[in-house]
N, C-alpha and C positions, 0 to 999 in steps of 0.2 A: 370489523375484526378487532378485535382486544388481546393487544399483545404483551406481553408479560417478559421481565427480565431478570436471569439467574445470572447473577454476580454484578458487582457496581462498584467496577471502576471506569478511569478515562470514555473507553468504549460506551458502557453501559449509559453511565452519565449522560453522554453528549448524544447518543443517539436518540437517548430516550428523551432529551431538552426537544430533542430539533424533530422528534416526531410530534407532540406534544404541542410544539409552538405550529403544526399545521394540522394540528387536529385530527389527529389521530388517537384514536383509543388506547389508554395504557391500565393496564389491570396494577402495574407496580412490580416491586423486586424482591429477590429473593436474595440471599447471601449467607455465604457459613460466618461472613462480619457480619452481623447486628447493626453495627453503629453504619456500616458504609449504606446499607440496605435503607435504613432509614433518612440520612440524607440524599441518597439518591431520591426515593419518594418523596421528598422535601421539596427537593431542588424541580420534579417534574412533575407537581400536583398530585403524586398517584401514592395507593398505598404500601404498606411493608408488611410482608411477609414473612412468617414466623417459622412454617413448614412448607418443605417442598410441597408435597402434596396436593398442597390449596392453592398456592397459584398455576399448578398445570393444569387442577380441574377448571379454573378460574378463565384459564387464559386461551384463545385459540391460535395462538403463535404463540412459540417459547424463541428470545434472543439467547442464548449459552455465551455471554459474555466475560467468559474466564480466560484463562491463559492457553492456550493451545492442548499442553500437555494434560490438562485438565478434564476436557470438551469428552475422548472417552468414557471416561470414567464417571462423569457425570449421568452421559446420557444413558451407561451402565443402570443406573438407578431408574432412570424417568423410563425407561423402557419393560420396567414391571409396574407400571403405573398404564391407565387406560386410556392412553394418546389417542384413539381411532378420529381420523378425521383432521388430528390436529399439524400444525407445521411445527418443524426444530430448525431454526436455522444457527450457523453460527460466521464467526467477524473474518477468519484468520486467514491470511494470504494466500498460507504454503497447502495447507487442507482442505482436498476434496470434499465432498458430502459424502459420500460411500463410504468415504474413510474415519469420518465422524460419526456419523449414523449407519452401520451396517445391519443390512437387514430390516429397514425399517418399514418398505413397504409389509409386508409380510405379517405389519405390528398395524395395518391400515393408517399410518400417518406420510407424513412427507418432508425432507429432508432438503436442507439449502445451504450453500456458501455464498453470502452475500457479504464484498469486502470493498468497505469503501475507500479508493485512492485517494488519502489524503490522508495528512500525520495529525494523529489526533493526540495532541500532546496536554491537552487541559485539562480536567473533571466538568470546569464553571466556564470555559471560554470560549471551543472546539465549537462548540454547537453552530454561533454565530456564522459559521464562514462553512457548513456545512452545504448550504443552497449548491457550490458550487461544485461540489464533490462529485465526482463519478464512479459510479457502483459498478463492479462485475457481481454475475450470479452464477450461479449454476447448481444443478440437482434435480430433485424427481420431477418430471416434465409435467403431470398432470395438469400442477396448479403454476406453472412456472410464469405463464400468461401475466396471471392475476398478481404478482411480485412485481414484473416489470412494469405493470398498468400503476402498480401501488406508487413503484418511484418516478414513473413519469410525471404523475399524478400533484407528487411534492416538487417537481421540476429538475429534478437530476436525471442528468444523462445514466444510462442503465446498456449495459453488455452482457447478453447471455454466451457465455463460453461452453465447449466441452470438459468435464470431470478429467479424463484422461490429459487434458493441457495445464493443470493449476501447477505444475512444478514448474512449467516453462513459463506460465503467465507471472508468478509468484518471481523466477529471476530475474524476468525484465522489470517489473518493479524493483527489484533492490536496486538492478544496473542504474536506471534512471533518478533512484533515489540515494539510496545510503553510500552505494559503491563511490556517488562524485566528493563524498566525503573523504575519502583514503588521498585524491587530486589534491583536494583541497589542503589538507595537513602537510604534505610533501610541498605542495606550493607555498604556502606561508611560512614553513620552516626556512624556504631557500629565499625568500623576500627577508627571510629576520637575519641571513646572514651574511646579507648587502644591506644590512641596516635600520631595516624597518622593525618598530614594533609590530605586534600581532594585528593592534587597534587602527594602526598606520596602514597595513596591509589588506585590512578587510577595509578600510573606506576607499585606498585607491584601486584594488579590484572591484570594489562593487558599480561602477558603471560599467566598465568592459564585460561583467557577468552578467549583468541584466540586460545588456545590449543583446549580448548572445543568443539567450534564453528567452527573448520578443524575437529576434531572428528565427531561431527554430520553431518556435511553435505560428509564427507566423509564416515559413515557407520552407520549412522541413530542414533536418539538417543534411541532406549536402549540401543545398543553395547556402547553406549560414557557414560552412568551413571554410577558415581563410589560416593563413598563415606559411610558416618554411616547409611543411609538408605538401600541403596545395601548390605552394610554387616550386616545388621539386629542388628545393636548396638544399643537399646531401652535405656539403660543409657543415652546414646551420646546425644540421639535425645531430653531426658528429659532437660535434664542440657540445651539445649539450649531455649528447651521451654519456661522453667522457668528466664531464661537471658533478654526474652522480656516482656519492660517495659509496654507494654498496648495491650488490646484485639484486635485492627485491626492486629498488629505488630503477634502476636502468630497465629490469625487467618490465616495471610497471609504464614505463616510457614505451619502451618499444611494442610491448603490445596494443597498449593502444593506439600508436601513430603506425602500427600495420593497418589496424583497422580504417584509421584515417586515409592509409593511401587505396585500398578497398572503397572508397567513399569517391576521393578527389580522382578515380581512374575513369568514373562513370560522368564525372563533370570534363573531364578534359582525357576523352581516348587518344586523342592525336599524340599525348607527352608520353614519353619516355619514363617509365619510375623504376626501370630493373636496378640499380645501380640503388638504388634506396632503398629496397624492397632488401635488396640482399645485407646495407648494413643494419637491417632492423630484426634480421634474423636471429 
């Protein structure tokens, strides 16, 4: 199979390295940049591409590694073009296939979201640490077999999901990724105004967060929740409430230490958490 890549950035790049370095077939890239299109092909042995045209006749996989809001309006074009037979898949979390490719069976080709969980933040580096990555897929079932055989194949764990779940699959990634970011700035703000720099504050949380984060992933998080919530210290939880200086800051507290006590009722049914439960309301 000879796959072909329309746009080259981060995405494009690093997929197209780490397909590449297992031998996989690459026809090379497309891009309305020139310059980007050609170091991509630089950087992944493969060639650049001048017109759409010739790499979808070229290619029997098309990646659509553009920006989301892009991905229509692209595949607008490649869909008066003679795809029969071929796959479009494209990278984005939040986007179905159906909703990027509609109608495409129709047009005899076959259509994919294939999003790999992990932040791909390099052009030249990403690629490296891709082994470890785990892909969801989903779209026209046909050929959907022969994708998962493809990533088994490079040793990535591989999830076929339902189309109708990528909105909910798409928030539990943010939840588990971006959102511990909004924690993170509120926590470092209130370490810097007990005195710590930022640089002070990320070197003495970084053991307590990686402790965490081997805990969870080594035996789920409720077994890893510990703290004044778990031990139903309603004082504790007060005095902190009351420490945040505005409504988003307490709100973002208390929602998630409801969730938490959701967690710690299932480790310890025998306790008692009304009385917590109600001042986290």
């Amino acid at each position: 199979m000879n796959i072909g890549f329309i746009g080259a950035g981060k995405v494009g790049f690093s997929l197209g390295r780490y397909f590449a370095e297992n031998g996989v077939s690459l026809t090379g890239y497309f891009s309305s940049h020139v310059q980007s299109a050609t170091e991509a092909a630089k950087f992944t042995g493969s060639s650049v591409y001048y017109e759409l045209a010739d790499i979808v006749r070229d290619s029997d996989a098309l990646f659509l590694t553009v920006p989301d809001k892009s991905v229509r309006e692209l595949y607008g074009q490649i869909r008066e073009m003679d795809i029969s037979g071929k796959c479009l898949c494209h990278c984005s979390c939040a986007m179905s296939a159906d909703e990027a490719f509609p109608d495409i069976r129709k047009l005899g080709a076959f259509g994919y979201s294939m999003h790999p969980l992990f932040p791909i933040s390099s052009k030249y580096e990403t690629f490296k640490e891709l082994h470890s990555a785990y892909f969801s897929i989903e779209g026209s079932e046909e050929r959907i077999g022969e994708w998962v055989a493809f990533y088994e194949q490079l040793g990535n764990g591989i999830k076929v999901i339902p189309g109708n779940m990528k909105s909910r699959y798409h928030a539990a990634c943010i939840m588990a990724g971006n959102l511990v970011s909004a924690l993170a700035v509120k926590s470092l703000s209130m370490m810097e105004e007990c005195g710590f720099s930022e640089s002070e504050a990320l070197k003495a949380f970084a053991p307590m967060i990686m402790s965490n984060v081997k805990r969870i992933l080594a035996a789920g998080p409720t077994e890893a929740v510990s703290g004044p919530v778990e031990r139903n210290e309603t004082e504790t939880v007060r005095r902190h409430i009351e420490c945040m200086d505005n409504d988003i800051d307490r709100n973002m507290y208390k929602a998630v230490s409801r969730k938490l006590v959701e967690i710690v009722q299932q480790k310890h049914p025998e306790t008692d958490y009304s009385e917590l439960k109600k001042m986290l309301k």
